[in-house]
N, C-alpha and C positions, 0 to 999 in steps of 0.2 A: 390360237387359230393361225391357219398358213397365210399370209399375207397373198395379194391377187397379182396375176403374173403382171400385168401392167396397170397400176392407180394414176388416174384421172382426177382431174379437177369437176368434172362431172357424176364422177363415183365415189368421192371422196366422203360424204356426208354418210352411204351406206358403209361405208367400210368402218368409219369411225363410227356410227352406231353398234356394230357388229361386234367391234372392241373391246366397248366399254360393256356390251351384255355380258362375254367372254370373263373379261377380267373382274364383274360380280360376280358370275357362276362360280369362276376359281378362287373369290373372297368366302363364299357362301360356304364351298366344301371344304375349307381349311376351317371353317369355325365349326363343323360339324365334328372335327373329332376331337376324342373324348379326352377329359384330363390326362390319364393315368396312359399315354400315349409311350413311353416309354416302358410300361408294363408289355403291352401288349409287341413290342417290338422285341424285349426281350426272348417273348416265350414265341412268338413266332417269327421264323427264318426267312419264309417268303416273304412279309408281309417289311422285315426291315430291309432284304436287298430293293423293294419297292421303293422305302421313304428316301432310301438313298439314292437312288436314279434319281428321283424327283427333286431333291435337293441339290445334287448337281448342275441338275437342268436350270431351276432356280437361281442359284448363286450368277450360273455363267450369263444367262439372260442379265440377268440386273448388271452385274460387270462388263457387259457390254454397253447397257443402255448410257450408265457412268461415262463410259468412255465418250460416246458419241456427244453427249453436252459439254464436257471441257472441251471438245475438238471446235465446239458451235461459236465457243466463248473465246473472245479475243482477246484478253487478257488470261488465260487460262493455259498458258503454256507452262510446260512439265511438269503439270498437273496431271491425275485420272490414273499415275502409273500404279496406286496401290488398290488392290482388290480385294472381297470379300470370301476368303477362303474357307469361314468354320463357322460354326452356331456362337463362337464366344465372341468374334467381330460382328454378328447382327445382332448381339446384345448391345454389345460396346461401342462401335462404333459407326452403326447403320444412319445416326443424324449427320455425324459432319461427312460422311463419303456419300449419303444417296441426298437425303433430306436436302443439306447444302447447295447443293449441285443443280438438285431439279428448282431451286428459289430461284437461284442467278439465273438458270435456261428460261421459267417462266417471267422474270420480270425484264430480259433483254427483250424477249418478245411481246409483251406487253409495250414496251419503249417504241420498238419498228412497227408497230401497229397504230400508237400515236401519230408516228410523222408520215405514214403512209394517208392515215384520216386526215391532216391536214390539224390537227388538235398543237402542235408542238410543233413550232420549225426551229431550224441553226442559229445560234447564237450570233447579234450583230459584229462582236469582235471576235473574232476567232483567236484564242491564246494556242499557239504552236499546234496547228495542226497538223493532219496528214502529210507526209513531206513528198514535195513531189521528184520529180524526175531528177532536175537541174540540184536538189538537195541532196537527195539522194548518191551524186556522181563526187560531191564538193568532199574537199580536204577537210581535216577535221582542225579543232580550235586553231586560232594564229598561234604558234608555240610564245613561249617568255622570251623576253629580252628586250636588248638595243637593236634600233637597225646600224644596219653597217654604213659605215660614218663615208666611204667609197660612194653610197645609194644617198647620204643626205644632204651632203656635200661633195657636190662632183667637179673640184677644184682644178682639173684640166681641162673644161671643158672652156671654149671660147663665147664670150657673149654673145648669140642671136641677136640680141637688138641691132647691132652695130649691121647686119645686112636687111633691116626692114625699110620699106621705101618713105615709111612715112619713121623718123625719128622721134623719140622720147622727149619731149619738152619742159626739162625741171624749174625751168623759170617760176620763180613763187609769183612775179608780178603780173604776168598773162592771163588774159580769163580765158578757161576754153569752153567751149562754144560745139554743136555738131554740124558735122557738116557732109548730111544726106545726101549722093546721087537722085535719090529718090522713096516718094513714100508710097510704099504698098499701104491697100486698104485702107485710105484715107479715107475720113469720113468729111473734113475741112482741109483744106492747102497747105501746105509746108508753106509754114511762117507765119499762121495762124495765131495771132494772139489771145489764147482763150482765158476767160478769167472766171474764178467759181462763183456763184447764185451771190453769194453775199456780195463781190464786188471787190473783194480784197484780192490781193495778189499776195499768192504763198511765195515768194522771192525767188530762190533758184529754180522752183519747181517751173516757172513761166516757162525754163529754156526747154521745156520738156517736147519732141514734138507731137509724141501721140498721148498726150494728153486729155486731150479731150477724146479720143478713142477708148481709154481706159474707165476713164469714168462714166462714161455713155454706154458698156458694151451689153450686147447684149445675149446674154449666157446660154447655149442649146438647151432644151428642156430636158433632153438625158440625164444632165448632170442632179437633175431632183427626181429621181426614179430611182427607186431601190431595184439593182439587179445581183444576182451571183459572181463574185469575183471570181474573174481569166485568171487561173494557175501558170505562173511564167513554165515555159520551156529550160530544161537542161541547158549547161554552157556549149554541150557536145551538140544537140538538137537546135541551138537556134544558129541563125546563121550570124556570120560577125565578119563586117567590113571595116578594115582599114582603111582611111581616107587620109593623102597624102600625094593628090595631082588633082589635075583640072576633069577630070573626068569621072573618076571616085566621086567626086563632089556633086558631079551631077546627076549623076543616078541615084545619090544620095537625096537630093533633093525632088529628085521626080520623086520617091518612097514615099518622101515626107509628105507632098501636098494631100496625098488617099486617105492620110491616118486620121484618126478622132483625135486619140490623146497621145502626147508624145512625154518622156521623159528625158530632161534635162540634167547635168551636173557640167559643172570647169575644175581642171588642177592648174593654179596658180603658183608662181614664183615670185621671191621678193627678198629672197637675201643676196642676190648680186644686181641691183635694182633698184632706183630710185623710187620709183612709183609700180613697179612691178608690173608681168606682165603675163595674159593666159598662156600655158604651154599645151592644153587638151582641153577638147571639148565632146561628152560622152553624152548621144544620143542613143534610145530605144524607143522602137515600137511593140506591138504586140507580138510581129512576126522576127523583128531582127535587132542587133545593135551594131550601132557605128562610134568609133571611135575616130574622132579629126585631130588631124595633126595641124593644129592653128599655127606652129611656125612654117611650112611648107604652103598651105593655103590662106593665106594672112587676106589677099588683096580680095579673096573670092569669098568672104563674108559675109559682106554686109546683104548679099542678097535671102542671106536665111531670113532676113526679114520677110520677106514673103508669107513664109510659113510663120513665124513667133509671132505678129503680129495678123493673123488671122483669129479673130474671134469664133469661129465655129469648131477651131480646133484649142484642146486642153491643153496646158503649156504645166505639166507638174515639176517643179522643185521641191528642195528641201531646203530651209535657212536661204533666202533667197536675197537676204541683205547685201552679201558683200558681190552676187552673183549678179543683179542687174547693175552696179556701179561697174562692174570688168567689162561686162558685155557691150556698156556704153562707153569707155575708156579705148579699148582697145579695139572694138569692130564697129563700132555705131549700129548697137542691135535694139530693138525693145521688146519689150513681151507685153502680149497686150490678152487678157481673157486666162491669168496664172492661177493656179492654185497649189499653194505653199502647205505641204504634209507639217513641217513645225507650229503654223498657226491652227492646223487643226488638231492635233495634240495640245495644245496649251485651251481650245474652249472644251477638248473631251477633256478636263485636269489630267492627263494621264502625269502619274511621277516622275518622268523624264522625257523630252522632248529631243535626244540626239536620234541622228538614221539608226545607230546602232542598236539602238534600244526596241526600235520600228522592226527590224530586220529582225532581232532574237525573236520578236511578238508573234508578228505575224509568218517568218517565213523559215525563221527558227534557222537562221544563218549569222554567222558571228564572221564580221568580215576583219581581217587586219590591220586595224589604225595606226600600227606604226609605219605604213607607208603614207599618211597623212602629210609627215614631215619629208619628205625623199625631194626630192630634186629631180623635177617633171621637165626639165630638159635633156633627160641623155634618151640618146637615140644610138641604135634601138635597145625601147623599153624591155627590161627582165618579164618574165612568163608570170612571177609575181605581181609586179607594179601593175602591169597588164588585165589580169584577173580583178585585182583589187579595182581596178578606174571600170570595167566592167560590171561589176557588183553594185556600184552605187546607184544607176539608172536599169539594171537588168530587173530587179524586183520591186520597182519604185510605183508601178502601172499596179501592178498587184496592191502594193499600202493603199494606193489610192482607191479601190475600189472597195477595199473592208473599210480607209476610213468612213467614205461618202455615207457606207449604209448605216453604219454609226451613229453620225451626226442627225440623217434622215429618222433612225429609230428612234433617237433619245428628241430628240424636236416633236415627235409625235407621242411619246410617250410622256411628254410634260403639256402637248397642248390639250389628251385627257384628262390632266388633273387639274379638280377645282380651281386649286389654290394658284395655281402656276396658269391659268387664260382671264380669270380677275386683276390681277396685278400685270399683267402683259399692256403695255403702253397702244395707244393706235399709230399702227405705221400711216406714213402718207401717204397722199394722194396719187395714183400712180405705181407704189410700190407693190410687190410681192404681198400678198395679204396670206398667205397661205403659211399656219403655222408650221406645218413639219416641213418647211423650208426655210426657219430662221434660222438656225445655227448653221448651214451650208452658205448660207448671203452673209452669216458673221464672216465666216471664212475666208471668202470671196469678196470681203469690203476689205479687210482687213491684205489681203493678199495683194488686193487692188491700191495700196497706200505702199505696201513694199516696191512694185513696179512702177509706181511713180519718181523713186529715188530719181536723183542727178548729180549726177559727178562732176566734182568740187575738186579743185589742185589743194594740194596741203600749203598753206602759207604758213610763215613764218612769221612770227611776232618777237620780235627784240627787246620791246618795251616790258611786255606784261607774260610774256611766256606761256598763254593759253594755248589752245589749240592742242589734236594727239601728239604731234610732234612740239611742246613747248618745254621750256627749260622750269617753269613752275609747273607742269602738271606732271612731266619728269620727276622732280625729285620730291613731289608730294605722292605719287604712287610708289615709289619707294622707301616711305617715311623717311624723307631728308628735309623735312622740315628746317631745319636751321641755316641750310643753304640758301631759301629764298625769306626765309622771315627776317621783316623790317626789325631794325634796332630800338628795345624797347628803353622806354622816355627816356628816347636822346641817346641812350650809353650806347656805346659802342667801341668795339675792342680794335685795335689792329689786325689781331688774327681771325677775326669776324669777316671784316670787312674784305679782308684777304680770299679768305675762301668764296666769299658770296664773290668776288670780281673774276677771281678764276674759274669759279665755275659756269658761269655765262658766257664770260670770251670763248672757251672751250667748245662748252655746245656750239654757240656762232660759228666756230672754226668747224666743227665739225658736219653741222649741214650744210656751209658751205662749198667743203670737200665733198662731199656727198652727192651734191647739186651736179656741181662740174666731172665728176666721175663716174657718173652713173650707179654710184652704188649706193647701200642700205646702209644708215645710219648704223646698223648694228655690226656691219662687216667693217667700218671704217674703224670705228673707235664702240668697244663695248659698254655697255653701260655701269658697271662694276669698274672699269678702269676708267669711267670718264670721272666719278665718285671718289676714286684715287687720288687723281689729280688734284682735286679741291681740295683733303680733308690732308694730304699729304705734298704739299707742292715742292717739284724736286727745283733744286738751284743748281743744278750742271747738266748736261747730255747722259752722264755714266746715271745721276740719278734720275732720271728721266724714262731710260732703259728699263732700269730696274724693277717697274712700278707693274710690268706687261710680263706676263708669262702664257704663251708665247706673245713677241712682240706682233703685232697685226700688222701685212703688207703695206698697206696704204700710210701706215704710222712711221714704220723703216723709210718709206721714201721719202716725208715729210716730216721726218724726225725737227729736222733746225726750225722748219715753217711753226712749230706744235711749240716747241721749245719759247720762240720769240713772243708767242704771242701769249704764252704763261707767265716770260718778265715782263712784256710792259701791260698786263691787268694786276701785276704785284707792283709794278712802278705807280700806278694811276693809283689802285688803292691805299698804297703809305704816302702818295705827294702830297693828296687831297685835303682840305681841313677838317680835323677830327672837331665832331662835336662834342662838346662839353655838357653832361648833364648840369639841370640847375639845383643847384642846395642850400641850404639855407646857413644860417650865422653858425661855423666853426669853432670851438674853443681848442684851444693845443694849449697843453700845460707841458714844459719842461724844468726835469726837477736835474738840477748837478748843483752838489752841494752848500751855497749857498746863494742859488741863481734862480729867480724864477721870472719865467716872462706869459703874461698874455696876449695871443694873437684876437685880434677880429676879422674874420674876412666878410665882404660884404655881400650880400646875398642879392642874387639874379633875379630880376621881376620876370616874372611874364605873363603876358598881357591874358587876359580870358575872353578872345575872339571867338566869333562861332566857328572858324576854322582852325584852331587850337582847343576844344573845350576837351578832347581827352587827353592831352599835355594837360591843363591845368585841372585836372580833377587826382590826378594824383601828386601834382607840382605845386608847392604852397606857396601862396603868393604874398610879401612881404606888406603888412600891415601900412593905413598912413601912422608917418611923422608925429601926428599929432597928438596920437597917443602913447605915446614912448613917454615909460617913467624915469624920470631923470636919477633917481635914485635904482636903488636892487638892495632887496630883503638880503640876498646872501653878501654884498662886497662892500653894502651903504653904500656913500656917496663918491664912490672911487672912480663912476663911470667918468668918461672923458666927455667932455661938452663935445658939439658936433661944430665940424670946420666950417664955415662960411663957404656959398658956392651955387652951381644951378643946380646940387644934389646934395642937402645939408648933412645926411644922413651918412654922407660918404668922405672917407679919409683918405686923402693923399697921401701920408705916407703913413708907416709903420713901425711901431718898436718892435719888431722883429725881424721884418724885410733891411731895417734900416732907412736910407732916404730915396728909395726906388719909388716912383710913380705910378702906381697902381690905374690902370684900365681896365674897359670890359673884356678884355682878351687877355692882360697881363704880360706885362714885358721877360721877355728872356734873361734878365737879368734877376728877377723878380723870381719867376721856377728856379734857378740857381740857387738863390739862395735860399728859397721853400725847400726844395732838398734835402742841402745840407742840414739845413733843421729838421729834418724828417730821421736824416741819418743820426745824428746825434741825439735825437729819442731813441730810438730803438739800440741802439748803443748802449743806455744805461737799464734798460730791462731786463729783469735779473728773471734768467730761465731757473736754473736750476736753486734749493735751498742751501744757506749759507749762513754760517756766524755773524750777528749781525757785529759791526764792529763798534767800540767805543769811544766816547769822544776822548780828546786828552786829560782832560780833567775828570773823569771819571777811573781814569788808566792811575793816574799818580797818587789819586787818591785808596785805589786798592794796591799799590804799591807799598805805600808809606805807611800805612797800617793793615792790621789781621783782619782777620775775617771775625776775632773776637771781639776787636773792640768796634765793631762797624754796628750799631743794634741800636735800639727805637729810644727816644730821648735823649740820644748821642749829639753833640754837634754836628749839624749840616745833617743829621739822620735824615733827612728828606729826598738830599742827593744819593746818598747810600743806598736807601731804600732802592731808587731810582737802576743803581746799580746793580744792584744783588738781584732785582728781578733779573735784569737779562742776562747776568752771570750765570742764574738757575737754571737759560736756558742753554741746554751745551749741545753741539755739533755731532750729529754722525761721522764716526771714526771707522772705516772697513778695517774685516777681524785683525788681517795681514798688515795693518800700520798701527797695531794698539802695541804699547808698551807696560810688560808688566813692572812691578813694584821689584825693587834693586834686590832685595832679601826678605824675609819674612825672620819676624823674630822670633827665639827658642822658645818662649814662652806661651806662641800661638802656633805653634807646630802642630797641634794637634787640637787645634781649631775648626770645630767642621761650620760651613757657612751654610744656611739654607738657602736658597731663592725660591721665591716663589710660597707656595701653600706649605705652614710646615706641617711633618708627619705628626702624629700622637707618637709623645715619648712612651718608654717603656717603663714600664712601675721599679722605682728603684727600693731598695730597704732603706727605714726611717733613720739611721744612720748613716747612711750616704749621702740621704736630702740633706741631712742636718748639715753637715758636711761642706756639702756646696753652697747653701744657703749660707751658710760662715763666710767662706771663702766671698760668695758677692758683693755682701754685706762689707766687708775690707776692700774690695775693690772701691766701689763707691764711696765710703769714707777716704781711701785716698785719693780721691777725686780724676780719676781714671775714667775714662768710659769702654764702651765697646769697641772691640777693635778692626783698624778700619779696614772699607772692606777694598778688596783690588777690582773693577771695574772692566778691569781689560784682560782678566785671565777667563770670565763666562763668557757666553753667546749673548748674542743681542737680539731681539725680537725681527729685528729686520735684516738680519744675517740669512743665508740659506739654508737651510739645515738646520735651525735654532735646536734648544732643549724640546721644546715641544714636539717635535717631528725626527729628533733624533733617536736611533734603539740602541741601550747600552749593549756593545757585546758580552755574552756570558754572564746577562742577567738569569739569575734565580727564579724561579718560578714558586712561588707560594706552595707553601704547603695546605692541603689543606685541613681544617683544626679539626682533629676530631671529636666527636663529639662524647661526653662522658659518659661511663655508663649509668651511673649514678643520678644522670641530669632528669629531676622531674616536671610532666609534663600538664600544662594546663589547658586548659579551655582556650584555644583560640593561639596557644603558642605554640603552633607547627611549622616544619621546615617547608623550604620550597620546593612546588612540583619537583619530580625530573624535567627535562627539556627531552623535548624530541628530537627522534633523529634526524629528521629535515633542518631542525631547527639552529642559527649557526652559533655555537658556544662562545668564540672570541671573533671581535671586529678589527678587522684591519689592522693585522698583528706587524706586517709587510711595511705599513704605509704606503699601499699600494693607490689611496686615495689623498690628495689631500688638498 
């Protein structure tokens, strides 16, 4: 049927009646014809240019109707370009090109018909939606790399501090304090000493002065309403002022007072810097962003109080830790009524809490971190830097308002469950009782305990080295452990003590420099070279130099100052007295020929105080006197009676020391001669194996008689024996110093020698045996024996090379036997498999292993 010249939302009911009669009629009259429809087309001519028109018609309708539902479909792009051309694609293919097509059109609209009925609304987190204007304009990923080391260090530039009115004060002994013109929105007087319910005083927190405004506030009711998050503006579309005079500032602040919620961020500096100090501070509203240049407007600060510290207005940050210590350091700001987007990610658990993370989610913007590190004082800032200090608070109003309804949904979607409003504690008296507002007041407690910070000067500890900046929590973040760990019981080395003294004095030296120069512990002396210095202490200028690549400014000009104060913590460490661990009773035996002496030295008490009991748990404490056995199982009665004295147990002198006078400390004359008996042991310690040698009497006597007549029931056989043993045992000779035997006689010329395994002879005929057998038989009657053999013409097992590991060149290779033909065969006496060809025939023909 013809569609009606113009369809109305008033006509629409009949027309779609009208349709669907229609598109029955034309179901009704296709089922009316007859199977054999192909017959009848055959034989008549009109009757098929008819089915053809109509199947034309047909095909191009449905190909159209195809088209217009991919067009409908938003994910359906260059899709619908294929159409149904023949009878063998509405066999084939009529499900996935029509069937398909019309599912997805009817269930999109099935979908808009929910959220029109109110049945289905938007998801509380939106993950990357729709991009809007300002996304749409933006650059795409921050590309890879380093930033340019020009942007991270901008090493000509001159320090700003040095023209601020009010100067940097790196005194560690000063406490600083604020000091207000005046307090906006006071709820109590500046100077107000407020203290919390309990009656305690949280210690720095006292010096807070809107203290009691933070804790007290009271939150607009907005902030627990679920509304539609404000989609920020384009960077092209919002407007953007630079602030950098007295006058920018203040139009800046008229802005500010109108707004609800404002967002906040600072770029900080702190590697030419003591204490560091803000170089920007990056405000937005809903309508605009400003960017301040806090070196240029330093003095005309403090009056943003006003506005931060108005409770009706939203103060959002991100990571808002180290942002209200700056705020108060360097402007005397506070924020009072904040809410910190990082603490509301940590109660949603989201998987990661940075802005970056915020930014992909929700606003599906990936901002640059490597201008994180840049150097936020060169002016004027690059088009980059720029953008980037833009982007942190341009879409921060936006997070805020998908986190809020977040926390708002997920607070109301656990105060419907059972389980989660029984186990729910009773708030108190006075508080918020309304469940889908507990996780928003987490937020806001929690947020409320960040803005309370107070800023603390970094002091210095000498003694004990705590603190961020201490020389123990220094080299225990960089596992250097050994540099601050105490000497365990008692020992202790020279070169211990050395390192632990220099590396103290160092650091010392170093925040001192630091102090007085206004620079960053890290510019002065790095941390990698301050670790140097300890573990490697130079003893000249040239090594000193050496240790720095590149050498650091501040280190060139204070090169001698760096130097003196390396000797004299190497002078204090070696002056000092070394302690002695305590040990107990020594034995030293020296053996030289026919000398032997026993030392006793006498062992160190110490006492088991309750301020020594882990010295004496591992320190053994010398028994009483009075049970000392005057004898010993191993020497009997050889021990020496004990000297007479206020300490009977102990000996004045020594048969070894000689007549030195032994103390608790021991005389220098005393280590002298300990020494030299020290040396003279290890003097006679035999490293390597050696013949042992024999005495004289054991020499003359295998002089003056054989090796024949030396044998068992001999005279002195006992001595002999004695001898012959260690005669047997003979010395390694290297191959290159053995000597062989002068001649070999005619008669053993053709004497073969076997070593080692011998082979199976060859069967000789019983006349040759006989033969030989003659011949030995004479031998031995003439009292001949075997003859001897030469020692020094074979290899020796501990040679390199030996017979074992050596390959005869132009050995034979077996043959092998064949086998007869004649040979019969039994039950069970068959030859061996073949071998495979994987499998390896000869091992390690090379000695390629060994």
């Amino acid at each position: 049927m013809a569609p009606p010249a113009s369809l109305t939302p008033a006509g629409f009911n009949d027309y779609n009646a009208a349709l669907q009669g229609a598109a029955l009629t034309a179901t009704r009259h296709a089922a009316a014809f007859p199977a054999d429809l192909a017959f009848h087309r055959s034989m008549d001519r009109p009757l098929a240019r008819a089915l053809d028109a109509a199947s034309a018609r047909v095909l191009a309708l449905t190909n159209r109707l195809v088209g217009l539902a991919h067009t409908a479909q938003a994910s359906g792009k260059g899709k619908g370009k294929e159409k149904i051309e023949s009878e063998d694609d509405v066999v084939d293919r009529f499900h996935s090109l029509v069937v398909d097509a019309m599912d997805q059109l009817l269930e999109r609209a099935d979908i808009c018909l929910d959220e029109v009925t109110g049945r289905t609304k938007a998801p509380a987190i939106a993950v990357n939606p729709a991009q809007t204007a300002a996304q749409k304009t933006r650059k795409p990923n921050a590309p890879p790399g380093r930033l340019d080391p020009a942007l991270q260090h901008a090493a000509h530039l001159a320090k700003p501090q040095l023209q601020f009115a009010r100067k940097p004060d790196n005194n560690s002994n000063t406490i600083w304090t604020p000091t207000l013109r005046h307090k906006y929105n006071a709820q109590v007087p500046l100077g107000y000493n407020y203290r919390s319910d309990d009656g305690h005083d949280e210690g720095s927190a006292s010096l807070h002065p809107y203290r009691y405004e933070i804790t007290h506030t009271d939150y607009p009711a907005r902030m627990f309403r679920t509304a539609s998050p404000v989609a920020p503006r384009g960077f092209a579309d919002t407007q953007f002022t630079w602030v950098a005079d007295r006058a920018a500032f203040d139009e800046m602040l008229a802005h500010l007072r109108t707004a609800q919620e404002i967002a906040l961020d600072l770029e900080h500096h702190s590697f030419r810097s003591f204490g560091g100090f803000v170089c920007l501070m990056q405000i937005s509203t809903r309508e605009r962003d400003f960017i301040v240049d806090v070196l240029q407007v330093r003095e005309e600060m403090e009056e943003l109080n006003e506005v931060l510290t108005d409770p009706r207005i939203v103060k959002v940050l991100h990571g808002a830790e180290s942002d209200i210590v700056w705020l108060q350091q360097d402007f005397n700001l506070y924020v009072v009524n904040l809410f910190d987007t990082y603490h509301a990610s940590k109660v949603l658990e989201f998987p990661r809490h940075n802005l970056g993370t915020l930014l992909e989610m929700y606003c599906d913007f990936t901002p640059d971190k490597r201008y994180q590190l840049a150097d936020w004082r060169i002016r004027p800032l690059p088009e980059e830097m720029l953008q980037y200090a833009r982007s942190d608070t341009h879409f921060l109003l936006y997070i805020y308002d998908n986190l809020r309804n977040a926390l708002l949904d997920r607070a109301q979607s656990r105060a419907q469950s059972p389980s989660a409003s029984a186990s729910t504690p009773p708030s108190p008296a006075g508080a918020d009782t309304d469940p889908a507002h507990a996780l928003v007041r987490e937020v806001l407690a929690r947020s409320a305990t960040t803005a309370l910070r107070v800023y603390e000067k970094e002091r210095y500890d000498p003694d004990q080295g705590l603190g961020p900046g201490g020389w123990d929590t220094l080299a225990r973040k960089w596992n250097k452990g050994a540099l601050v760990a105490p000497p365990v019981h008692g020992a202790d080395s020279a070169v211990a003590r050395t390192q632990r003294a220099v590396y103290r004095a160092v650091h010392a030296w170093r925040d001192r420099v630091s102090r007085a120069e206004d620079e960053s512990t890290r510019y002065v002396l790095p941390n990698h070279a301050l670790f140097a210095l300890a573990e490697r202490t130079p003893a000249d200028m040239a090594a000193l130099l050496a240790l720095f690549r590149p050498v650091p400014p501040v280190v060139r000009r204070r090169a001698q100052e760096l130097l003196d104060t390396v000797r004299a913590a190497v002078k204090e460490a070696l002056g000092g007295p070394v302690e002695v661990p305590a040990t107990e009773v020594v034995e030293t035996e020296k053996v030289d020929s026919d000398v032997r002496e026993e030392v006793d030295t006498e062992a160190v008490e110490v006492e088991a105080t309750p301020a020594n009991k882990d010295a004496s748990l591992w320190t053994k404490v010398s028994r009483p006197t009075d049970a000392t056995r005057p004898t010993s199982t191993l020497f009997g009665a050889s021990l020496a009676a004990p000297v007479g004295g206020t300490r009977p147990h102990a000996a004045k002198e020594s048969a070894l020391f000689g007549g030195a006078v032994l103390n608790a400390q021991g005389s220098r004359a005393a280590q002298k001669r300990f020494g030299e008996v020290v040396a003279r042991i290890h003097g006679t310690l035999i490293i390597a194996p050696s013949v042992p040698k024999l005495p004289v009497a054991a020499v003359e006597l295998v002089d003056s008689a054989g090796p024949a007549e030396i044998g068992p029931g001999a005279p002195g056989s006992e001595a002999r024996d004695d001898v012959m043993a260690v005669v047997e045992e003979l010395a390694f000779v290297p191959a290159a110093q053995r000597q062989r035997q002068a001649a070999v006689r005619e008669e053993e010329a053709d004497t073969i020698v076997v070593v080692g395994q011998a082979k199976p002879r060859k069967r000789k005929r019983k006349a040759q045996q006989g033969a030989e057998d003659a011949e030995e038989r004479e031998e031995g009657a003439s009292g001949e024996g075997a003859p001897e053999f030469d020692y020094g013409a074979v290899s020796n097992i501990l040679d390199d090379g030996s017979d074992d590991e050596r390959v005869e060149v132009g050995r034979k290779k077996k043959k092998k036997q064949k086998q007869s033909k004649d040979a019969v065969y039994t039950y069970g006496n068959f030859g061996a498999p073949p071998k495979a060809h994987s499998q390896l025939k000869k091992g390690n023909q090379a000695r390629t292993f060994r």
